[in-house]
C-alpha positions in Angstrom: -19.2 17.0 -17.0 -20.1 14.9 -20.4 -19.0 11.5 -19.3 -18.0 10.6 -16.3 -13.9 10.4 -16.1 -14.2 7.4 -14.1 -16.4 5.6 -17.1 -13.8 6.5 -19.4 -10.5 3.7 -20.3 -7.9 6.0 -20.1 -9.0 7.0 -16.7 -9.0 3.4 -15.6 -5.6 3.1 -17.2 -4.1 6.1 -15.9 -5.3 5.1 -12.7 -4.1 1.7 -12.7 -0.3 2.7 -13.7 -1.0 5.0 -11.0 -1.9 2.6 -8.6 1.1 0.4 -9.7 3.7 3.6 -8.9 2.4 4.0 -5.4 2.8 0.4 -5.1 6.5 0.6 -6.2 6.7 3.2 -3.9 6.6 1.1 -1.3 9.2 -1.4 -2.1 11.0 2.2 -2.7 10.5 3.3 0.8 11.7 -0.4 2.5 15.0 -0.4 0.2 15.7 2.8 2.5 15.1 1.8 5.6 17.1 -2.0 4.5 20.1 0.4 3.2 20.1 2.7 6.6 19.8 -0.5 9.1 22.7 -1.6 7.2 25.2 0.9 6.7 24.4 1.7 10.8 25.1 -2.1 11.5 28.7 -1.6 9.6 29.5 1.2 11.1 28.7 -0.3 14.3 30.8 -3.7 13.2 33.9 -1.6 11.9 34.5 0.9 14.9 33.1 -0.9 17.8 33.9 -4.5 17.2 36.8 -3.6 14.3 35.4 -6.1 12.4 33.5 -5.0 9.0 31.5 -6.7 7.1 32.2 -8.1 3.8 28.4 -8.0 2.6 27.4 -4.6 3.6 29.1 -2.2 0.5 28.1 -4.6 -2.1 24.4 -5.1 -1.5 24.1 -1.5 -0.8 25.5 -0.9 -4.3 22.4 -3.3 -5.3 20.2 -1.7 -3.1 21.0 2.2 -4.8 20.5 0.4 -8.3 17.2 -0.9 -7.6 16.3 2.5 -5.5 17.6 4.2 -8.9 15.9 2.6 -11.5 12.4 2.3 -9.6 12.1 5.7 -8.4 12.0 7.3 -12.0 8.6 6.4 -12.4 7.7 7.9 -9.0 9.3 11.2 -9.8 6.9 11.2 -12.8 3.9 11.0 -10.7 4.2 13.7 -8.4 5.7 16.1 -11.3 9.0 16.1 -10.2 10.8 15.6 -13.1 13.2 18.3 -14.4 11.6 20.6 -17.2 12.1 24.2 -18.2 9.9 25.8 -15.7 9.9 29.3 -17.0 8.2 27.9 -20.6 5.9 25.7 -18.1 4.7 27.5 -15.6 2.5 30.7 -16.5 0.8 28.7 -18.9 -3.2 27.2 -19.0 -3.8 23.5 -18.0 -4.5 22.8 -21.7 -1.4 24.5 -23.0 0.9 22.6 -20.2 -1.0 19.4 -21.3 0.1 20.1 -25.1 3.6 21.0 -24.2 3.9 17.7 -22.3 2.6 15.8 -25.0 5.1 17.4 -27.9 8.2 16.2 -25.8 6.9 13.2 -24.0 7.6 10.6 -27.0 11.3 11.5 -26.7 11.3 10.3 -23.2 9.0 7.1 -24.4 11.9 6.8 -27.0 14.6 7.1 -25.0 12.9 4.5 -22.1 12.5 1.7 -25.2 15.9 1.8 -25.8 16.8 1.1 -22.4 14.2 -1.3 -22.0 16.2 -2.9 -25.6 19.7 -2.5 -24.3 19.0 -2.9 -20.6 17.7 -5.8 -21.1 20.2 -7.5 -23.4 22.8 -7.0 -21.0 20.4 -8.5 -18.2 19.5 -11.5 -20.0 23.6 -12.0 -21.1 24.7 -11.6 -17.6 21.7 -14.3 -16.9 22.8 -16.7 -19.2 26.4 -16.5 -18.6 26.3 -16.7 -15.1 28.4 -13.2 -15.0 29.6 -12.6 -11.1 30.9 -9.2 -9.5 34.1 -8.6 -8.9 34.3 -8.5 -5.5 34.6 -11.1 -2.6 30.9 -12.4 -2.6 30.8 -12.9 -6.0 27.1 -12.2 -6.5 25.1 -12.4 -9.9 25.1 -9.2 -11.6 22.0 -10.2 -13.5 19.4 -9.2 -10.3 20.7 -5.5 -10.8 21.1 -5.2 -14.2 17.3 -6.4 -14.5 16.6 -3.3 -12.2 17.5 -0.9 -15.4 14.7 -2.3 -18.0 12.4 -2.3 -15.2 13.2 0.6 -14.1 12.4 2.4 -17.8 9.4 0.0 -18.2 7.9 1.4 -15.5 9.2 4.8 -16.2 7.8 4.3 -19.9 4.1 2.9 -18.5 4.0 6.5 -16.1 4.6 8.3 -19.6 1.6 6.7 -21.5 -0.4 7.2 -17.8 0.7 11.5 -17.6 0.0 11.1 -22.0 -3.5 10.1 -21.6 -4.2 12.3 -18.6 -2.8 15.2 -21.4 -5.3 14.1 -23.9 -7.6 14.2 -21.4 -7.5 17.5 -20.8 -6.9 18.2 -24.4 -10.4 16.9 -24.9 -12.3 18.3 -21.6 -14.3 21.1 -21.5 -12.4 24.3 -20.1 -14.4 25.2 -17.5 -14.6 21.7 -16.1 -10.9 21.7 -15.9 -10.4 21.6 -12.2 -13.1 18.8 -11.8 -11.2 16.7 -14.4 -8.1 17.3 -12.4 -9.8 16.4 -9.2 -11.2 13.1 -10.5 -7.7 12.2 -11.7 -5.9 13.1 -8.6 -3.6 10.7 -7.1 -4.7 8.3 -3.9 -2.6 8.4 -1.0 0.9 8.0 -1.2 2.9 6.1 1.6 4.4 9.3 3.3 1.1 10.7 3.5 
């Protein structure tokens, strides 16, 4: 290998975003576990004690929002996006990594406009104190902020798998797998 990948700033960028991901992970993985322990204490409120909750439905709705909108990024990382496999899949490292790269600005598009819109309505629903519907009456603004987050970070995981393309664009092929290897991910929290 030329240059150490490690020595190179889109490596350290890539793995930074990267880092950032798993990290979201984690809040990810404890929204779960909060929305489980929850929806077992309602049940357990409504049929044993026939007294539900009036908090349970409505944070959960939260909860799956924020669960929504952070796990895009996620997805990203471990490749589990949906793409036309049959195109994808027989082809060379360096002709995936081109492939990604001519339809990866659409998503980058498509994640700035959320980012635009998303966080209009956030900041409105901040600013005029906009409550739900429902008995609790709880800001709407904490959720809505969960969609241009969501597609920030969804965005940041785009430029990370972009630069890992022009990576391998760039690398020698028969370095290839070290490349890869060097870029892998660290350990994720269900490892």
């Amino acid at each position: 290998m030329s240059e150490s990948v490690q020595q190179r700033p889109a490596a350290r960028i890539i793995k930074s975003i990267n880092a950032l991901t798993l990290w979201v992970e984690k809040i990810f993985s404890l929204t779960v576990v909060v929305m489980a322990i929850s929806i077992c204490w309602e049940v357990f409120c409504r049929y044993l004690l026939n007294s539900p909750t009036d908090w349970v439905n409505e944070t959960n709705q939260y909860l799956l929002c924020l669960m929504s909108m952070l796990g895009g990024s996620y997805c990203l990382l471990l490749d589990q996006h949906v793409r036309v496999d049959f195109l994808f899949r027989l082809r060379s490292e360096k002709q995936k990594a081109a492939m990604e790269l001519a339809t990866w600005w659409l998503a980058a598009l498509f994640c700035l406009v959320i980012i635009w819109w998303g966080g209009e309505m956030a900041i409105e629903a901040l600013v005029k104190n906009k409550l739900s519907d429902t008995i609790l009456e709880m800001p709407l603004w904490p959720s809505l902020f969960m969609v241009p987050l969501g597609a920030l970070l969804l965005l940041l995981q785009i430029i990370a798998r972009s630069l890992k393309n022009l990576l391998i664009l760039n690398h020698p092929t028969d370095d290839l797998p070290g490349l890869l290897d060097e870029l892998r991910l660290g350990k994720s929290f269900f490892e």
